[in-house]
Residue, then its C-alpha position, 0 to 999 in steps of 0.5 A: x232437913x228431913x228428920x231421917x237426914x238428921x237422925x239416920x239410924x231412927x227407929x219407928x215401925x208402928x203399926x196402924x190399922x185399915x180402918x178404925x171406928x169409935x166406941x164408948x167405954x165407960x161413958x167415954x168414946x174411944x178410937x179402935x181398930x174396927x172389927x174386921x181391920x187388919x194391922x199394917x206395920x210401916x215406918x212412920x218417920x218415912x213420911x213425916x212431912x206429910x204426918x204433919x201436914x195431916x194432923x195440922x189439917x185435922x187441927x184447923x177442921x176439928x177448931x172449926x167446929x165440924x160435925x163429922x170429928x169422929x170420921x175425919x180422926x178415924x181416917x187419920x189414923x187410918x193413914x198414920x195410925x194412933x198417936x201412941x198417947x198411952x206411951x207418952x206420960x204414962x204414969x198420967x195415962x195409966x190413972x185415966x186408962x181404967x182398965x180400958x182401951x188406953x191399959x192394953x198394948x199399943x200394937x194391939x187391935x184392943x188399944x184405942x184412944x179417947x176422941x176427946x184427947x185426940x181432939x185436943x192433940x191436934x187443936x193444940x199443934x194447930x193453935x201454936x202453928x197459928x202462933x207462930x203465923x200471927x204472933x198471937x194466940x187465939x182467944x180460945x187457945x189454951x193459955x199455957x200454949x207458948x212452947x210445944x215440948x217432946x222426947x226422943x230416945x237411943x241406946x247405944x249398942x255394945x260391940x267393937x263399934x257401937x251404933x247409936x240408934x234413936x228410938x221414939x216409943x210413939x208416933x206422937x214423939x215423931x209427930x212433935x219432932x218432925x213438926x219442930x224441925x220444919x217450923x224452924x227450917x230457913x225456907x217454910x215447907x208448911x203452907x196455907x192454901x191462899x183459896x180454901x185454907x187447907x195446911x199441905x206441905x210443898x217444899x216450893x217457895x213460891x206454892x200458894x194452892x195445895x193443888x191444882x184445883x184450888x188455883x183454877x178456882x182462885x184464878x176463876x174468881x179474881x178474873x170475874x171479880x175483875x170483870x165486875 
């Protein structure tokens, strides 16, 4: 079930930026807006699947060691934007935050998030979905990483018919619900491809590539090493 389908009153206008760049704020790399980026207001709960999908992707690179963390994070948010991690625990944020990019608001071209953190958030949902493909937890897997948990918000509005509308105060709120909802849907919709590895969405049962050049490539090997 899509997560508008479930709550159809949601409310999620974030707003993300062209582009993003790291900088270093007292000893500390943060990811900002760049200089010349301009603010793009959408509806992250629009495309939720495919969120997903990108931030388990992120997880698998940054778990594999890549070298280029920096730029693979920056494009991310480029697509989606931040996680809203000031947002989230914001008694915990605001002790670390230091008057830094995480104190200024979260729509704002100063907001930005530490790497590191960032880094940890999408390992974190990679390691449980591997969790729950395996059932065992990666050795090098946080120790506490058995359940993943959130939160999502409403209000009620006055009036002769009162609307119930569902509000999430981050696009990390959205992130953890939406991968919720289909980890635990009947038919899987969160895929591996069987030639690179790569975590896409495909509500297909039967998709095994995450395009069409990976299975061209799949095909070409199993035939050759048929041959030999």
């Amino acid at each position: 079930m899509e997560l508008k389908a479930m709550f159809p009153n949601l409310n999620v206008m974030w707003t993300r930026w062209s582009d993003y760049e790291v900088t270093t704020f007292d000893h500390v790399e943060y990811l900002v807006p760049a200089e010349k980026a301009t603010p793009l207001a959408y509806d992250c709960a629009e495309q939720a699947e495919q969120l997903v999908a990108d931030a388990l992707e992120l997880g698998r690179q940054l778990r594999m060691g890549t070298p280029d963390k920096n730029r693979l994070c920056a494009a991310f948010a480029a697509r989606h934007g931040l996680l809203g991690l000031a947002g989230v625990n914001a008694s915990i944020w605001q002790g670390l935050a230091g008057g830094g990019p995480l104190s200024a608001s979260l729509d704002s071209r100063q907001y930005g998030e530490p790497v590191d953190e960032l880094n940890r958030e999408f390992q974190k949902l990679y390691y449980h979905f591997l969790y729950t493909r395996e059932d065992v937890l990666p050795p090098e897997a946080p120790a506490v990483l058995l359940d993943l948990d959130g939160a999502l918000h409403y209000r009620l509005t006055g009036g002769l018919v009162p609307q119930l509308i569902w509000e999430a105060h981050s696009m990390y709120e959205v992130l953890r619900l939406s991968y919720a909802m289909l980890m635990t849907q009947e038919k899987p919709s969160l895929k591996v491809c069987k030639n690179c590895g790569k975590v896409y969405y495909n509500t297909h049962a039967k998709s095994e590539f995450c395009g069409t050049k990976c299975r061209n490539y799949y095909n070409v090997k199993v035939f050759r090493t048929k041959s030999k």
